[in-house]
LUMLO-595182 format. One record per residue: x, y, z of N, C-alpha, C, O, CB in turn; residue in three letters. Coordinates in Angstrom, 1 decimal, decimal comma. Glycine has a CB too. Layout:
X;Y;Z;X;Y;Z;X;Y;Z;X;Y;Z;X;Y;Z;ala
...
***
This chain:
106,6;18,6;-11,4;106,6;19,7;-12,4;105,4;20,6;-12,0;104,3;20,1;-11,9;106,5;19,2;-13,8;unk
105,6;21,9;-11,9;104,9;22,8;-11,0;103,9;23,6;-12,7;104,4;24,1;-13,8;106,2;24,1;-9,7;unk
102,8;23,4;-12,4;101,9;24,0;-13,8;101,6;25,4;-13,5;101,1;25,9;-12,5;100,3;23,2;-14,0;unk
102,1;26,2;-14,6;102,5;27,9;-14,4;100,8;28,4;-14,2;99,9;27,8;-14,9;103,6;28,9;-16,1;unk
100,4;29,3;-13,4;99,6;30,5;-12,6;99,0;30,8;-13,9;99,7;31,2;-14,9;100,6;31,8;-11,8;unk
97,6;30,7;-14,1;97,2;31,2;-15,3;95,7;32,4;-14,6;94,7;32,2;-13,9;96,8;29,7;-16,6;unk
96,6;33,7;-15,5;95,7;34,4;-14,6;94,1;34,9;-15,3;93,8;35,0;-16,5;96,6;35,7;-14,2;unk
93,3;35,3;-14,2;91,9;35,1;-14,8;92,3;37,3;-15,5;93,0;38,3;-15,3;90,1;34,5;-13,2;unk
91,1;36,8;-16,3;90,9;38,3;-17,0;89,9;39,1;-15,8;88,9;38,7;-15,1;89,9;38,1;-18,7;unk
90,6;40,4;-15,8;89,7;41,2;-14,4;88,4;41,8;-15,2;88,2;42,2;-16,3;90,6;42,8;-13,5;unk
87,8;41,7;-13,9;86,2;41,9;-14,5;86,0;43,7;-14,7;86,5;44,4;-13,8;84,9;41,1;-13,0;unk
85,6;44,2;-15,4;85,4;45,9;-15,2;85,0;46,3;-14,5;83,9;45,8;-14,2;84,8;46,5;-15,9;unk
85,4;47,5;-13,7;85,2;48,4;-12,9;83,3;48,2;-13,1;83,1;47,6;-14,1;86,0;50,0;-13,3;unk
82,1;48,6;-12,3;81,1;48,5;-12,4;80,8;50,0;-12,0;81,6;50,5;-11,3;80,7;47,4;-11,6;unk
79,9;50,8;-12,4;79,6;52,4;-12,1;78,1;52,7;-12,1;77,5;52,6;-13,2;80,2;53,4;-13,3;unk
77,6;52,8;-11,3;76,0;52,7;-11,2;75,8;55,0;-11,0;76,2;55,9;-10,3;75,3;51,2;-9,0;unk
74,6;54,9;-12,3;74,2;56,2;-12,1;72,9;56,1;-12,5;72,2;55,1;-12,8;74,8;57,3;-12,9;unk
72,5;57,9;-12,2;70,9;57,8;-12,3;71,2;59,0;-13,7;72,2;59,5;-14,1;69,6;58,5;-10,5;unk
69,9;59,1;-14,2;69,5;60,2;-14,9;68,3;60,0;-15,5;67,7;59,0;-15,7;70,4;60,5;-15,8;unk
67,9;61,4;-15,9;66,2;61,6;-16,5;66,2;61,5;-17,5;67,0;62,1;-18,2;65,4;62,8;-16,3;unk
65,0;60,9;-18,1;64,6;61,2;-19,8;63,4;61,0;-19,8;62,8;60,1;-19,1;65,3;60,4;-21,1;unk
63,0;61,8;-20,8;61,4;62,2;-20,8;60,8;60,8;-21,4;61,3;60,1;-22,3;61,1;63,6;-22,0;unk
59,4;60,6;-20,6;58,9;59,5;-20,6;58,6;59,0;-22,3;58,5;57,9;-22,6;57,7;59,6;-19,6;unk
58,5;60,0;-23,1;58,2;59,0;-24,4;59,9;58,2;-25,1;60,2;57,4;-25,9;57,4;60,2;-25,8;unk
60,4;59,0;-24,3;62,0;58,1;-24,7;62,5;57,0;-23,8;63,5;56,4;-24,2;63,3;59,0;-24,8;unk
62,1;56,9;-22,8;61,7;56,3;-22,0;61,0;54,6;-22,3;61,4;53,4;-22,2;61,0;57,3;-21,6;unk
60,0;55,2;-22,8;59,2;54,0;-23,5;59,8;53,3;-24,7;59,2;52,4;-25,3;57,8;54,4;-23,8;unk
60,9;53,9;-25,1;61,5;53,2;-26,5;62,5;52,0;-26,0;62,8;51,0;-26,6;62,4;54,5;-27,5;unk
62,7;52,3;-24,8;63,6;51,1;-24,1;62,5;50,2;-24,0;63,2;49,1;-24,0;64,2;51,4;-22,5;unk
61,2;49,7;-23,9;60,2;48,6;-23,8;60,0;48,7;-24,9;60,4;47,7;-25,3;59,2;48,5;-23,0;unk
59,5;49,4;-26,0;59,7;49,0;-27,2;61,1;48,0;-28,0;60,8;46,9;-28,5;59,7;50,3;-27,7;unk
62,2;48,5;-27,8;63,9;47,6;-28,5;63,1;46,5;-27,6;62,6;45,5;-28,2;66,2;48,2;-27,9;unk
62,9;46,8;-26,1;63,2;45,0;-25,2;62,3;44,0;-26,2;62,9;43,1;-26,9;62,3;44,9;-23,1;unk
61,1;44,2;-26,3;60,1;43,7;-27,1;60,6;43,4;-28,6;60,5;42,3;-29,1;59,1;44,7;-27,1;unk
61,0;44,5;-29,2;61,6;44,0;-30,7;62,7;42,8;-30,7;62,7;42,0;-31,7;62,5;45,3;-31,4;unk
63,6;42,7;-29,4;65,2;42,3;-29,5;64,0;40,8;-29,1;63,8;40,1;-30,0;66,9;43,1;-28,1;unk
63,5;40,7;-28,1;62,4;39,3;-27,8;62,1;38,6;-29,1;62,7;37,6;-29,5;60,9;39,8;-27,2;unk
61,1;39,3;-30,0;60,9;39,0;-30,9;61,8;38,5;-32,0;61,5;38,0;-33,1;60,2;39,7;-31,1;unk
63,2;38,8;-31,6;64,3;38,2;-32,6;65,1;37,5;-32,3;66,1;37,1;-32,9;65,0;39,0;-33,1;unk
64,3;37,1;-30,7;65,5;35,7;-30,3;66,4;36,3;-29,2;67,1;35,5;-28,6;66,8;35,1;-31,8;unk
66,3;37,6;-28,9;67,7;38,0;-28,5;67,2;38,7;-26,7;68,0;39,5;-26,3;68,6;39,3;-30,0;unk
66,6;38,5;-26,2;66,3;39,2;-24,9;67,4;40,1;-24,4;68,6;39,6;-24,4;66,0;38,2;-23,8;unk
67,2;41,3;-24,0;67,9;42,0;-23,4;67,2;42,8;-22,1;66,1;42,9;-21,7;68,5;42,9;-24,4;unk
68,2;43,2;-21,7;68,1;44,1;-20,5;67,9;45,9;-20,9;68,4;46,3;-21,9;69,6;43,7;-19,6;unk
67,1;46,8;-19,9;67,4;48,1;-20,3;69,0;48,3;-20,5;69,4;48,9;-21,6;66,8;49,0;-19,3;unk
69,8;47,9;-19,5;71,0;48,4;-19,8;71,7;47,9;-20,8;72,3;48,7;-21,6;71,7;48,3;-18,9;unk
71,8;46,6;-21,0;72,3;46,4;-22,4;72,1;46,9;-23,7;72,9;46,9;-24,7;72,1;45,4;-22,6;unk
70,7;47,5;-23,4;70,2;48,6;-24,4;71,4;49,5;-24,5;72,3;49,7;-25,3;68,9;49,5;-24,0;unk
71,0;50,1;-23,6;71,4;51,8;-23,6;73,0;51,7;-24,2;73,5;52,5;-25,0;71,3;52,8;-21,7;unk
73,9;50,3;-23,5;75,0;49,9;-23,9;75,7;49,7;-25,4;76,6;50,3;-26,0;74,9;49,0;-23,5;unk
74,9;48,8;-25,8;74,4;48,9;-27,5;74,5;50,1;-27,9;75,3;50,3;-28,8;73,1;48,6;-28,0;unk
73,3;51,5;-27,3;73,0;51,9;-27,9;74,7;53,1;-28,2;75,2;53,6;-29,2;71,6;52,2;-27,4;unk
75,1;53,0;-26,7;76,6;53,9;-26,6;77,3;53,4;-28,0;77,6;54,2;-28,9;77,9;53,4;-25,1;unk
77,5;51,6;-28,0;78,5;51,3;-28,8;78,2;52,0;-30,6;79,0;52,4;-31,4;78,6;49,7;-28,7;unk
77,0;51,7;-30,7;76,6;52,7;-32,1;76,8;53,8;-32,7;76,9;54,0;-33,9;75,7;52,9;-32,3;unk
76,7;55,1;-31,2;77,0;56,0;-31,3;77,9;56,3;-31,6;78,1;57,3;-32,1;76,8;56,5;-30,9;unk
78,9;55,3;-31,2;80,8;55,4;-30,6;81,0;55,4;-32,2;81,8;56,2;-32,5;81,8;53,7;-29,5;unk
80,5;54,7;-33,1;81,4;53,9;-34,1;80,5;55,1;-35,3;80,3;54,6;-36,4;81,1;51,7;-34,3;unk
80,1;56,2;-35,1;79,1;57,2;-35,6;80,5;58,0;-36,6;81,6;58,2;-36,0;78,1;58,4;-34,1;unk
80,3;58,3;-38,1;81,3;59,6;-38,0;81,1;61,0;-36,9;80,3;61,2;-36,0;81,4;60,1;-39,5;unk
82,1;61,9;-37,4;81,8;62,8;-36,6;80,4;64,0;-37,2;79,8;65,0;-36,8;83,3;63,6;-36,3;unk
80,4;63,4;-37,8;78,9;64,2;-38,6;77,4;63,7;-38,6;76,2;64,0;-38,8;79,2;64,2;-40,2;unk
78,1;62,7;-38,1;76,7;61,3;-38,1;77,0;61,7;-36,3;76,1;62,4;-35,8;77,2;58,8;-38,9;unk
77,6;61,4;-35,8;77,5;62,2;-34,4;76,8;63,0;-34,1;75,7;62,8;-33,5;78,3;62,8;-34,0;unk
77,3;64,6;-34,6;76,9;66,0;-34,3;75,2;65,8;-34,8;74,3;66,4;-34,2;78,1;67,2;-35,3;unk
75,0;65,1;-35,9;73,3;65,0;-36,5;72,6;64,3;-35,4;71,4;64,6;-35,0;73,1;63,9;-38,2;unk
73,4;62,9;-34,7;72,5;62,8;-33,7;72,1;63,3;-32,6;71,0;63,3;-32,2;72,5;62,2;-33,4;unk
73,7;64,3;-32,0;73,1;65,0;-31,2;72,7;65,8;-31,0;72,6;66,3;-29,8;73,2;65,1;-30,7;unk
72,0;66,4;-32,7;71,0;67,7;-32,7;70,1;67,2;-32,7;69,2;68,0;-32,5;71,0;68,7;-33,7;unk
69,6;65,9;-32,8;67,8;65,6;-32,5;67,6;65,5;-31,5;66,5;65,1;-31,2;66,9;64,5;-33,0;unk
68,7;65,6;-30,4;68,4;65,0;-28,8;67,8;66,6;-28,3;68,6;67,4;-28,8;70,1;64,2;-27,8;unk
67,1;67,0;-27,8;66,2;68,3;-27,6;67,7;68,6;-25,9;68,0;67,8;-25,0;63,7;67,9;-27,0;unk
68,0;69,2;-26,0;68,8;69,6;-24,4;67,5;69,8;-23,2;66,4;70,5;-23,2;69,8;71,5;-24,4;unk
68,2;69,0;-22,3;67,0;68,7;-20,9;67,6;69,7;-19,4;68,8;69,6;-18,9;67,0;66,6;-20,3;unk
66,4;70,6;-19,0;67,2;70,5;-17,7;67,6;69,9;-16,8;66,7;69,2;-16,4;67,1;70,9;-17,3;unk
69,1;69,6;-15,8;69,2;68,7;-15,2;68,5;69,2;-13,6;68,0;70,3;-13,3;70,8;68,2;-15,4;unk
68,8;67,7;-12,8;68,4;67,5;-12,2;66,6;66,9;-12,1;65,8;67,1;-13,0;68,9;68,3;-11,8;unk
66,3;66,2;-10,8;64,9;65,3;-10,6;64,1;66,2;-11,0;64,5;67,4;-11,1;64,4;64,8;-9,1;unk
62,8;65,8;-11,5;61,5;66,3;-12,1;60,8;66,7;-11,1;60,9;66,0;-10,1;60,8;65,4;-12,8;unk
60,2;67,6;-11,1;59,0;68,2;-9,6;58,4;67,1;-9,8;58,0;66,4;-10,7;57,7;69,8;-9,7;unk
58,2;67,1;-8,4;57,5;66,0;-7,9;55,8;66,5;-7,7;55,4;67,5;-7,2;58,2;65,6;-6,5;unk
54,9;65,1;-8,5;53,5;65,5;-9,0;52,6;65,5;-7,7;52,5;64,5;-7,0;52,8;64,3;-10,2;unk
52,1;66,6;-7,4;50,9;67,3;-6,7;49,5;66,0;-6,2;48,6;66,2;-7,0;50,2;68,6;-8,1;unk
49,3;65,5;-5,7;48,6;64,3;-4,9;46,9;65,3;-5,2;46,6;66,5;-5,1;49,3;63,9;-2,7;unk
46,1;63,8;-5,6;45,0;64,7;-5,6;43,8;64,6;-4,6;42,8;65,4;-4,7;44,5;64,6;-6,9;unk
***
C-alpha cells in the first residue's frame, strides 16, 4: 500500500531592498529591538518593520491617511556623501 505524496507548503518569494530614513527614525528600530527584549520577545530589524507593515495594513482608511501625514515626504535616492576632514 503506497502512502499518498504529502506536499510541503512553499516557502515565500524572498525580495531584498534598500531605502533611506532619517537617522532619528532610524534609531527607533533599536529602541522596539530593546523594548521587544525586555518583553521576552527578541526580534530582528526586519521583523520590525514587518510588524510594523502588518499594523498599518489592518489601519482604517483614516487611521491610514493620519499616519501618513506625520511621515514628513523624503527625497529619494542615497544621501550626499559626508566631506572627510
Amino acid at each position: 500500500m503506497a502512502t499518498p505524496k504529502v506536499e510541503k507548503a512553499k516557502k515565500p518569494k524572498m525580495v531584498r531592498d534598500s531605502f533611506t530614513i532619517p537617522k532619528n527614525e532610524y534609531d527607533v528600530l533599536d529602541v522596539l529591538k530593546m523594548r521587544a527584549a525586555k518583553l521576552g520577545s527578541p526580534v530582528k530589524k526586519t521583523e520590525l518593520i514587518r510588524a510594523g507593515m502588518k499594523a498599518i495594513a489592518a489601519l482604517s482608511d483614516a487611521a491610514f491617511k493620519a499616519a501618513l501625514s506625520a511621515v514628513p515626504s523624503l527625497k529619494t535616492g542615497r544621501p550626499a556623501k559626508g566631506k572627510k576632514a
